[in-house]
Structure formats: structure tokens, C-alpha cells
MMTF fields as JSON, N, C-alpha, C and O atoms, coordinates in Angstrom:
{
  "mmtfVersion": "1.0.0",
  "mmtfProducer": "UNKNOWN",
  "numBonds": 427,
  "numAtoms": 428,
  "numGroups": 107,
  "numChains": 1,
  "numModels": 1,
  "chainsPerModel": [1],
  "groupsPerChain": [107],
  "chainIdList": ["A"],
  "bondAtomList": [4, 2, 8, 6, 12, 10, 16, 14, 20, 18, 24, 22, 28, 26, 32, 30, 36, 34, 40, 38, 44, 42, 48, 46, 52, 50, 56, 54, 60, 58, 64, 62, 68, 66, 72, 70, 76, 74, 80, 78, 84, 82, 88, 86, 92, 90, 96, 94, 100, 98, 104, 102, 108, 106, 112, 110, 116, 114, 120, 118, 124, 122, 128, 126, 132, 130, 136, 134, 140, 138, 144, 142, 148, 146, 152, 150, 156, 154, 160, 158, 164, 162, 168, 166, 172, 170, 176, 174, 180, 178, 184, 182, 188, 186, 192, 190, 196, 194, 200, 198, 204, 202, 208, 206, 212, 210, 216, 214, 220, 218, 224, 222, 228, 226, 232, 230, 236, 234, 240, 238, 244, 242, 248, 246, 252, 250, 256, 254, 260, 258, 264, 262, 268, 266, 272, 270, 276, 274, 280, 278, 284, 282, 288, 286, 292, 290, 296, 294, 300, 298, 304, 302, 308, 306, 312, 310, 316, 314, 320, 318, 324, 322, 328, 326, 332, 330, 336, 334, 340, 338, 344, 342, 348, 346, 352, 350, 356, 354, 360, 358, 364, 362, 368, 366, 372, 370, 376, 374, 380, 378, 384, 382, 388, 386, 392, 390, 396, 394, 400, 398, 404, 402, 408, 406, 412, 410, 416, 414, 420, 418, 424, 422],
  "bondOrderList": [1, 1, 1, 1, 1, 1, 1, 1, 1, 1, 1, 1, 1, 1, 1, 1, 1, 1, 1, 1, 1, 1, 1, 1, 1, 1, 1, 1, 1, 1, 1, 1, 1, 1, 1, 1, 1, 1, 1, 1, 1, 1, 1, 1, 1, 1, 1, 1, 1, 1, 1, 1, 1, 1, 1, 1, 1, 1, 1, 1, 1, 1, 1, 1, 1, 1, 1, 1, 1, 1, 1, 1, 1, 1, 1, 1, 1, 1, 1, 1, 1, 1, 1, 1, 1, 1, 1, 1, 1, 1, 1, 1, 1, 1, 1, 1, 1, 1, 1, 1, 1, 1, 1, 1, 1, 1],
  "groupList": [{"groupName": "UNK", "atomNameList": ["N", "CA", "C", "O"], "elementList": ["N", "C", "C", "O"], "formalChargeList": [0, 0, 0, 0], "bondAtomList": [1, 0, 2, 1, 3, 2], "bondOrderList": [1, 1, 2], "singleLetterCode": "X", "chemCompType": "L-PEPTIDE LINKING"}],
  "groupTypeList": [0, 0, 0, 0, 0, 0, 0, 0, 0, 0, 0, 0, 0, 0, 0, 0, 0, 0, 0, 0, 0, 0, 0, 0, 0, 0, 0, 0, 0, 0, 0, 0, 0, 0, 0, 0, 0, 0, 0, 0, 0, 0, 0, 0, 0, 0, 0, 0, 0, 0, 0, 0, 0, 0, 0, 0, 0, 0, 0, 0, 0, 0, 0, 0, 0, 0, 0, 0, 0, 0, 0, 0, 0, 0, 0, 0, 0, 0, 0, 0, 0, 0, 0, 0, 0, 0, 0, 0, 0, 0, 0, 0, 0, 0, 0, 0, 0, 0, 0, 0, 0, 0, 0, 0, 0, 0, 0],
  "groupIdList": [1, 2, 3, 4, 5, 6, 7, 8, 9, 10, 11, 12, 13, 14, 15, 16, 17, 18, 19, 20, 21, 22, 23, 24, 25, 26, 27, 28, 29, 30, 31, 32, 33, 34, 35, 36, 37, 38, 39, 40, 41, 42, 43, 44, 45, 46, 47, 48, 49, 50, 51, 52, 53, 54, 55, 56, 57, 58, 59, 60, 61, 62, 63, 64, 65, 66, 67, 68, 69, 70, 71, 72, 73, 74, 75, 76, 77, 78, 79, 80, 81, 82, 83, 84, 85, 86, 87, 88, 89, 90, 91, 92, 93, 94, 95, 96, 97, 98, 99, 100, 101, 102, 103, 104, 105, 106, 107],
  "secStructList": [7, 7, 4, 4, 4, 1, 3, 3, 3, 7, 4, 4, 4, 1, 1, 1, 1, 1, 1, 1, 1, 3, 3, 3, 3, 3, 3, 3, 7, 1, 1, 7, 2, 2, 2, 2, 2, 2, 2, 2, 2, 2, 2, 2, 2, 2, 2, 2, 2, 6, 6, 6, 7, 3, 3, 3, 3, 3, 3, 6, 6, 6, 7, 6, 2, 2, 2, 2, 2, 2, 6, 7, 7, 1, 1, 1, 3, 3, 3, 3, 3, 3, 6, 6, 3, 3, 3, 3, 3, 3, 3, 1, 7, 7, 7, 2, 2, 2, 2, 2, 2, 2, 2, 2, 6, 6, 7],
  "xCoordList": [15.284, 14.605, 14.783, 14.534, 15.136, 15.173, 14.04, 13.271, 13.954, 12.527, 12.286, 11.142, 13.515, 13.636, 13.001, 12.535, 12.948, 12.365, 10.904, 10.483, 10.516, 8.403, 7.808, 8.384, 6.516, 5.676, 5.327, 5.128, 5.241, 4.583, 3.979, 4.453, 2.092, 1.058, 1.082, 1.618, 0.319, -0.251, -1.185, -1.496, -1.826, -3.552, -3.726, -4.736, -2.656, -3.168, -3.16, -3.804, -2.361, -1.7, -2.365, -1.869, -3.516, -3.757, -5.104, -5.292, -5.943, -7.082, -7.299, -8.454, -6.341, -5.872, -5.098, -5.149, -4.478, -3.418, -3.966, -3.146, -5.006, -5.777, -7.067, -7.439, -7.531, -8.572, -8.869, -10.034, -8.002, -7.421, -6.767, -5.818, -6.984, -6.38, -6.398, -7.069, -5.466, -5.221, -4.082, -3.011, -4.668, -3.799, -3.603, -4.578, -2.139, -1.984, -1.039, 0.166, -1.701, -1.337, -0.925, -1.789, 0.256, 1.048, 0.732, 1.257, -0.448, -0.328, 0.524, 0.371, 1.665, 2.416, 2.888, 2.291, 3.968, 4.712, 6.106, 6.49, 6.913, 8.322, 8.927, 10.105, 7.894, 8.348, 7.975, 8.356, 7.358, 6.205, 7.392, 7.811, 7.662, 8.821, 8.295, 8.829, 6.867, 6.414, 6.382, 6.495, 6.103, 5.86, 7.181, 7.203, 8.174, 10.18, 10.077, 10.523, 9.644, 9.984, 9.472, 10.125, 8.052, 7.909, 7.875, 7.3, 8.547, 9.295, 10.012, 9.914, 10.88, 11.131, 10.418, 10.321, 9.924, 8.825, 7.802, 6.914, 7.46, 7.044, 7.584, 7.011, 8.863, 9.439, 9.528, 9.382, 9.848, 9.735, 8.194, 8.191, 7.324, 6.11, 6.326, 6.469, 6.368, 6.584, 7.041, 6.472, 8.612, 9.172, 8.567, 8.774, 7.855, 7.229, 5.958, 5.81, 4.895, 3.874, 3.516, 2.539, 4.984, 5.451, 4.467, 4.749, 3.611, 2.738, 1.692, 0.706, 1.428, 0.133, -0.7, -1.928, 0.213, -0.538, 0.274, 1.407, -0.499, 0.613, 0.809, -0.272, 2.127, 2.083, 2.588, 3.387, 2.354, 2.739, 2.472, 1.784, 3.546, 3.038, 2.28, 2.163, 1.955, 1.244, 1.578, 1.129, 2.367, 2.526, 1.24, 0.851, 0.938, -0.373, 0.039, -0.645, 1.477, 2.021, 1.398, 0.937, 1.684, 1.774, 0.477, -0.138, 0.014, -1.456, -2.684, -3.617, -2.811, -3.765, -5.176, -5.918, -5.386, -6.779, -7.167, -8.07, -6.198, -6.403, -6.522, -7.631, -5.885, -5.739, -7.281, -8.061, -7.218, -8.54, -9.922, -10.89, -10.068, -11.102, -11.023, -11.834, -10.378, -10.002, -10.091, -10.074, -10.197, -10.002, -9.298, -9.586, -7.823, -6.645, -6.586, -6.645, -6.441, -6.447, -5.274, -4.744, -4.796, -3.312, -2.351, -2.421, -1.548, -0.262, 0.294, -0.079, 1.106, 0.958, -0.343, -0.803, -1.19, -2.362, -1.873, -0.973, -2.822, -2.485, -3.586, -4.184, -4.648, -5.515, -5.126, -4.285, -5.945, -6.091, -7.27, -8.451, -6.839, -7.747, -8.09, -7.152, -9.005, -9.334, -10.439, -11.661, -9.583, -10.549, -11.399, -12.586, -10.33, -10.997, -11.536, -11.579, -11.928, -12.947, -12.06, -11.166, -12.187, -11.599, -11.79, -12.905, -11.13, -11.302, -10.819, -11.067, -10.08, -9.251, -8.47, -8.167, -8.302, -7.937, -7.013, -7.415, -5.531, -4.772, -4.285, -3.937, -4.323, -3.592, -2.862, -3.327, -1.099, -0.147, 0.856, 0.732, 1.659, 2.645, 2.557, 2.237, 2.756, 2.356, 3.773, 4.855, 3.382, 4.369, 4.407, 3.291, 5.816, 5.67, 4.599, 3.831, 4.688, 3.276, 1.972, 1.033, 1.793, 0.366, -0.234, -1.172, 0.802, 0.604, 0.407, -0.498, 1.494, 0.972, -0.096, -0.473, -0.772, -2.012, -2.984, -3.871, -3.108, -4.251, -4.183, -5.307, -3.167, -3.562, -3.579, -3.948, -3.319, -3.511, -4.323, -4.506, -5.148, -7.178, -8.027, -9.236, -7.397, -7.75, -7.623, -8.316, -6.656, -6.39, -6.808, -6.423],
  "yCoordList": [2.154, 0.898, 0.602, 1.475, -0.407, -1.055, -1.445, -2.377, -0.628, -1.278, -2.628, -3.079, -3.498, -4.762, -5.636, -6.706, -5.332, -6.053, -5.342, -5.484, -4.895, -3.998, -3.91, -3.477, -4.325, -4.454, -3.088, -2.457, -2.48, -1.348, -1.618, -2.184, -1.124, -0.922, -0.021, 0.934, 0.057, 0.896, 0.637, -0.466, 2.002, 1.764, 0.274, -0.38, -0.248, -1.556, -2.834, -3.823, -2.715, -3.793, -3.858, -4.699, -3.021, -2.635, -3.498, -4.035, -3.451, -4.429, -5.952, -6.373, -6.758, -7.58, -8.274, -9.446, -7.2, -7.585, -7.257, -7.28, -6.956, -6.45, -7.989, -8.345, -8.672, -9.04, -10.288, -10.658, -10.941, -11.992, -12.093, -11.318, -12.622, -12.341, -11.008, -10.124, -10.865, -9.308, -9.018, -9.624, -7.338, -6.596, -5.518, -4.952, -5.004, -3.69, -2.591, -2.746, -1.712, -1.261, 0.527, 1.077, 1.107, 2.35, 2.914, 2.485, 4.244, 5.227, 6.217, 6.885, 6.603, 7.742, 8.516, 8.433, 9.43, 10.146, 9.808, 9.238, 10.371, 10.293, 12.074, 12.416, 12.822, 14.252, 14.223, 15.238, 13.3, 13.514, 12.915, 11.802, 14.192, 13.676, 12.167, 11.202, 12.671, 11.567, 10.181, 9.247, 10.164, 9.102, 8.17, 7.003, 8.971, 8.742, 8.047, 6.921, 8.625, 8.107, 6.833, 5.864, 6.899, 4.85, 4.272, 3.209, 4.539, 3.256, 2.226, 1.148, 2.485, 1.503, 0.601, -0.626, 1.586, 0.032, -0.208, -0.766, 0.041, -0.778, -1.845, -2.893, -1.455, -2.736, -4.223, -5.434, -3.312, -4.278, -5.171, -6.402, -4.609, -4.929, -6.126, -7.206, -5.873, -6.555, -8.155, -9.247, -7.574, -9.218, -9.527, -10.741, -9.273, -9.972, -10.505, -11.721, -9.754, -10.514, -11.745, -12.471, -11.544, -12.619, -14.099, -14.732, -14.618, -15.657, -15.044, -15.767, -14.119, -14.068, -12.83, -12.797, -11.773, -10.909, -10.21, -9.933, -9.636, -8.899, -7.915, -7.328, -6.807, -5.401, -4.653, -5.29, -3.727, -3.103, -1.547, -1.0, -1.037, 0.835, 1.22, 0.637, 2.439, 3.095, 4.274, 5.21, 4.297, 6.258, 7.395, 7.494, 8.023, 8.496, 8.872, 8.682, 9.515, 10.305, 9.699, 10.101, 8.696, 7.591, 6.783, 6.494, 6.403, 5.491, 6.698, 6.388, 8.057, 8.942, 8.053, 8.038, 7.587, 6.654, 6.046, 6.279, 5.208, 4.209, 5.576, 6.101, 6.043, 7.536, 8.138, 8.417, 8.149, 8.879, 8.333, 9.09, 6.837, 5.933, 5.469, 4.639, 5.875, 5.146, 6.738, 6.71, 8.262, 9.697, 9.413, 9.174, 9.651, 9.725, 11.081, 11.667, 11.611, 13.047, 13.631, 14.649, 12.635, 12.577, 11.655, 10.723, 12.034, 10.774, 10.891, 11.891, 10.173, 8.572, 8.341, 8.777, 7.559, 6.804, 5.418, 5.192, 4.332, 2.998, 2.732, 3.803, 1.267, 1.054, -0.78, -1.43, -1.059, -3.006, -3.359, -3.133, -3.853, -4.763, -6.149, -6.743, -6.729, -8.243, -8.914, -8.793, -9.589, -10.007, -9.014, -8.942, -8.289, -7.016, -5.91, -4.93, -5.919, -4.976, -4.021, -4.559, -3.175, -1.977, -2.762, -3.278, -2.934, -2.846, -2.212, -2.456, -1.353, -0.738, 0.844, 0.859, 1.759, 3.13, 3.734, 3.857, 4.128, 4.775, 5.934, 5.586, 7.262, 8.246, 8.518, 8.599, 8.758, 9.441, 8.241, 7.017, 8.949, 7.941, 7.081, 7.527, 6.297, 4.793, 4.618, 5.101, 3.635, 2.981, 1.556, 1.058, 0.296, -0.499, -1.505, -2.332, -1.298, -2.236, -1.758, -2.551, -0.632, 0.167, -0.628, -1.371, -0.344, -1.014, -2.482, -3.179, -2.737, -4.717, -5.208, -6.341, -4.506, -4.951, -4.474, -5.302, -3.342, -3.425, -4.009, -4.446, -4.628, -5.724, -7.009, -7.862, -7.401, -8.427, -9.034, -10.246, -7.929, -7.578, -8.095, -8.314, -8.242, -8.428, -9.601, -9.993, -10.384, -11.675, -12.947, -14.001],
  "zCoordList": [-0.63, -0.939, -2.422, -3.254, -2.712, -3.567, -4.715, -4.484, -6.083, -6.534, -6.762, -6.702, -7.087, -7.031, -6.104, -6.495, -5.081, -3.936, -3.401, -2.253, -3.999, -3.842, -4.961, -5.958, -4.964, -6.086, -5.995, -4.958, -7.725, -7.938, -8.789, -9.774, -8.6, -9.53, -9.927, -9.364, -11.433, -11.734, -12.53, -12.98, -12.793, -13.706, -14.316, -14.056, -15.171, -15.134, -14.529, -14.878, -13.581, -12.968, -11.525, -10.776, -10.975, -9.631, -9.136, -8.045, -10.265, -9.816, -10.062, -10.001, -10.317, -11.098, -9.494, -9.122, -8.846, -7.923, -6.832, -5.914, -6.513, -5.394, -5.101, -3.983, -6.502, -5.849, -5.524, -5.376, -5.402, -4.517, -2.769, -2.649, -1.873, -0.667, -0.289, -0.822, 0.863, 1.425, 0.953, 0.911, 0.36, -0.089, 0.683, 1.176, 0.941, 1.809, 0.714, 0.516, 0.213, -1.135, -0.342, 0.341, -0.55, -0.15, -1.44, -2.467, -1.427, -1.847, -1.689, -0.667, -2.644, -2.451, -3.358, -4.431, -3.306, -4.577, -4.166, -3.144, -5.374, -4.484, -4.153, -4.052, -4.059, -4.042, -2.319, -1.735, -1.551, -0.037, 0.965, 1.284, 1.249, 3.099, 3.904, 4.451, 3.575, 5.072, 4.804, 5.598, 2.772, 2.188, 1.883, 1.491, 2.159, 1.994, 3.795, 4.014, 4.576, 5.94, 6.229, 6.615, 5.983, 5.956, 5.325, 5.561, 3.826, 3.218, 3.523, 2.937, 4.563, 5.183, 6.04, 6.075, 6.755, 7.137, 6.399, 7.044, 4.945, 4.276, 3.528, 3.232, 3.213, 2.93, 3.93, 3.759, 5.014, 6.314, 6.387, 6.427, 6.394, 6.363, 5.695, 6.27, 3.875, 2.73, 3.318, 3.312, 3.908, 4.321, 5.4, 5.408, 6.494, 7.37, 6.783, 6.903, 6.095, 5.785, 4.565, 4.376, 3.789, 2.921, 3.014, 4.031, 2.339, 1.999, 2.685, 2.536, 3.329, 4.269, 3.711, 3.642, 3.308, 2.685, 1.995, 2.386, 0.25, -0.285, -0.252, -0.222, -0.225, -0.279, -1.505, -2.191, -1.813, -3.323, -2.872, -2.01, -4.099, -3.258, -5.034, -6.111, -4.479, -5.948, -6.027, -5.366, -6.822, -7.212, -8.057, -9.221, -6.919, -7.26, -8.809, -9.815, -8.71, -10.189, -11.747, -12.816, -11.159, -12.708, -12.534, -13.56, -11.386, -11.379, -11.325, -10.584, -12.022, -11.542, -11.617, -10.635, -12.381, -12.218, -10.889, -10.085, -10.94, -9.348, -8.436, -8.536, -7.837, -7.311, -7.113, -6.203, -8.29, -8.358, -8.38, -8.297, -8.507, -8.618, -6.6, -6.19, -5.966, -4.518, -3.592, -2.362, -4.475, -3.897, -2.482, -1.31, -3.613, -2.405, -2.635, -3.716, -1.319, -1.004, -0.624, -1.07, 0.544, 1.212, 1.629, 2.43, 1.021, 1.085, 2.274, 2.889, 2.846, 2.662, 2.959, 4.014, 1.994, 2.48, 2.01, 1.201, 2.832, 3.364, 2.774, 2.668, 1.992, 1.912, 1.872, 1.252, 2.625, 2.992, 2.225, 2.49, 1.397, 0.57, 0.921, 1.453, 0.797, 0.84, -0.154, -0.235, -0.793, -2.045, -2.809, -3.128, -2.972, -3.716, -3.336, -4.079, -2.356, -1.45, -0.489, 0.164, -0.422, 0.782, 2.12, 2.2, 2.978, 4.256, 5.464, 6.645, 4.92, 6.386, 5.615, 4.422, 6.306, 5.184, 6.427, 7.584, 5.884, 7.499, 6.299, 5.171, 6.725, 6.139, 7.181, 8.318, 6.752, 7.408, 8.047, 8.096, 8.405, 9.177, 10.481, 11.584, 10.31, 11.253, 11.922, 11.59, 13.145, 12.81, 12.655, 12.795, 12.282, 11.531, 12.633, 12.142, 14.054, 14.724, 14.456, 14.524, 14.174, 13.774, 13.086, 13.375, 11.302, 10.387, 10.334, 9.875, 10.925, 11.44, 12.154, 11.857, 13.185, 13.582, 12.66, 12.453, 12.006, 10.675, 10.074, 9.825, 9.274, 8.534, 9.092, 8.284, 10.136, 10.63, 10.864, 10.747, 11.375, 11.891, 10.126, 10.201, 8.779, 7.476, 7.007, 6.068, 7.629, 7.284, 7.845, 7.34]
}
């Protein structure tokens, strides 16, 4: 995947981009097998939910705050935001309809 084409937060850029609309924000590392396997369908995600909801990933590595202000425990974790607020929490691998009806259920 391309970083060009996925928003990445971090510590400053995360609550700012969260608290508007629905957000579906990918907690991960790039060292996590499971977190390498649905990248792709997060990108996928990305272009299907295009105007309807935004997606961005977060590298626990570099965002330890956010990380740690949200106690991500285990990657891949998934968290759906809406107007700021938590609404929906998936740890582990999905797949890309899983993921599409949770956030769908947000918007």
C-alpha cells in the first residue's frame, strides 16, 4: 500500500481528524503480520467509503500518546469514531464486509 493514497495520524494530527463525521481509524505497527494482512482491505475500505466516512491508520510506534490515551492493547485494533466520540472497537482481523457493516451501522 501506498502511503500516498492513506491518511496517517499522529499525536498531533489525530483529534483534529477524528471530530468531525465518522472516523474509522487502523491502529497498527509495521513489525504485526496480522496488521500487514488487512491493509489491503483497508485501503479498500478507504476507496469505498470515500465522502461518507474517513479512514486513516495510526502507528502505535510513533502516535504512543493516542495509543495510549485510547489503551490499545492489541493490534490490529479498529476504532469508529463519530463526531469525536468512540463508537464501535474490533481487535484483530476482519474481513473487508465485517469491517463495512461496522461502520456502516456509524454513519
Amino acid at each position: 500500500m501506498s502511503k500516498d493514497t492513506m491518511t496517517y495520524l499522529n499525536d498531533e494530527t489525530f483529534e483534529q481528524f477524528i471530530a468531525e463525521g465518522v472516523s474509522f481509524i487502523d491502529f497498527y505497527a509495521d513489525w504485526c503480520g496480522p496488521c500487514r494482512m488487512i491493509a489491503p482491505i483497508i485501503e479498500q475500505l478507504s476507496q469505498h467509503l470515500h465522502g461518507k466516512a474517513k479512514v486513516a491508520k495510526v502507528d502505535i510506534e510513533t502516535a504512543q500518546n493516542v495509543a495510549s490515551s485510547y489503551q490499545i492493547v492489541s493490534i490490529p485494533t479498529i476504532i469508529i469514531f463519530k463526531d469525536g466520540k468512540e463508537v464501535d472497537r474490533i481487535v484483530g482481523v476482519r474481513t473487508f464486509d465485517d469491517f463495512l457493516g461496522r461502520v456502516q451501522a456509524a454513519i
